[in-house]
C-alpha positions as CSV (number, residue, x, y, z in Angstrom):
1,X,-8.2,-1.4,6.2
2,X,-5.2,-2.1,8.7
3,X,-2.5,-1.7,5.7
4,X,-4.2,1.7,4.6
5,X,-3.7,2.9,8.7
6,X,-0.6,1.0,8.5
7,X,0.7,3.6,5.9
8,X,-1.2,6.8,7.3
9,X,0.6,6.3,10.4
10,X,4.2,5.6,9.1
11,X,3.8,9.0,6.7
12,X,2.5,10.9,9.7
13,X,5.4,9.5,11.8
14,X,7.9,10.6,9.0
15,X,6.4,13.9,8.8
16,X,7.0,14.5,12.5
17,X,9.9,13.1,13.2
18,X,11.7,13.8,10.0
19,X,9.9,17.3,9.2
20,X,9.1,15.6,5.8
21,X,6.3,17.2,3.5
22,X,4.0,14.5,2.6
23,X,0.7,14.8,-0.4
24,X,-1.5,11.9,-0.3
25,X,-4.1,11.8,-2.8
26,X,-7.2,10.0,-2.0
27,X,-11.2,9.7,-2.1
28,X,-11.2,8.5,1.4
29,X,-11.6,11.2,3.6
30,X,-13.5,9.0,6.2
31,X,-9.7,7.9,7.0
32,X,-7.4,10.6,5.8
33,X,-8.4,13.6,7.9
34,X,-6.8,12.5,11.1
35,X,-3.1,12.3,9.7
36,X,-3.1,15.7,7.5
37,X,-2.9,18.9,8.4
38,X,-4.3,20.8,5.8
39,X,-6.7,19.4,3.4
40,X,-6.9,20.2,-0.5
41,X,-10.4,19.3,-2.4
42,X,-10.5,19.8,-6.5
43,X,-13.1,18.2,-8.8
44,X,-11.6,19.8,-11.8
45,X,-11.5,23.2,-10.2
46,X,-10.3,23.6,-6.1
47,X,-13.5,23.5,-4.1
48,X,-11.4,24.0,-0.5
49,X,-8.6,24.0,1.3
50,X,-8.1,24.6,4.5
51,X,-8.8,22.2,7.8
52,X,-8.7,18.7,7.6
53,X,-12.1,18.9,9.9
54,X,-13.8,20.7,8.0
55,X,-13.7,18.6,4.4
56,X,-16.3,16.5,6.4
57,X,-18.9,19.0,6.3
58,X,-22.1,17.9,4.2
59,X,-22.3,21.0,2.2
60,X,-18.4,20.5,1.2
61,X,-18.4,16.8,0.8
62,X,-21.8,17.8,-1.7
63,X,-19.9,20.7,-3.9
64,X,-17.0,18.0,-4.0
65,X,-18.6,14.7,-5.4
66,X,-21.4,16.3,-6.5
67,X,-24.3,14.9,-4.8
68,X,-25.2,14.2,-1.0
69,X,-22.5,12.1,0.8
70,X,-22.4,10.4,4.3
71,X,-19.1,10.4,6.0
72,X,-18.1,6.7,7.4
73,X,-15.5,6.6,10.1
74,X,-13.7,3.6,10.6
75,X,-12.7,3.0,14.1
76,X,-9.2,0.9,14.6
């Protein structure tokens, strides 16, 4: 979604100019992993944290949602 990038990009922008901290909550980490730079993953106990990257690996995505999940990517 273009307003969902829209945002993404003005946090990430306000993060490195301004040096703010931002936390973004979200299920969509198709999108999400190219604006953070660390990644936090709790179904009601934290599974990871760590990389951004690596939240895309099936046997975290799995442990996460609790069953087998495909990453989309949305290109821009």
């Amino acid at each position: 979604f273009p307003g969902q990038q829209t945002v993404y990009e003005l946090l990430k922008k306000l993060r490195d100019e301004k040096g703010f901290t931002v936390i973004t909550v979200t299920h969509d980490v198709g999108v999400v992993w190219k604006y953070v730079d660390r990644a936090v993953c709790i179904n009601r106990k934290l599974h990871y944290h760590g990389e951004p990257t690596a939240i895309l690996k099936p046997e975290i995505l799995r442990i996460v949602y609790g069953t087998e999940v495909v990453p989309l990517f949305h290109r821009h």
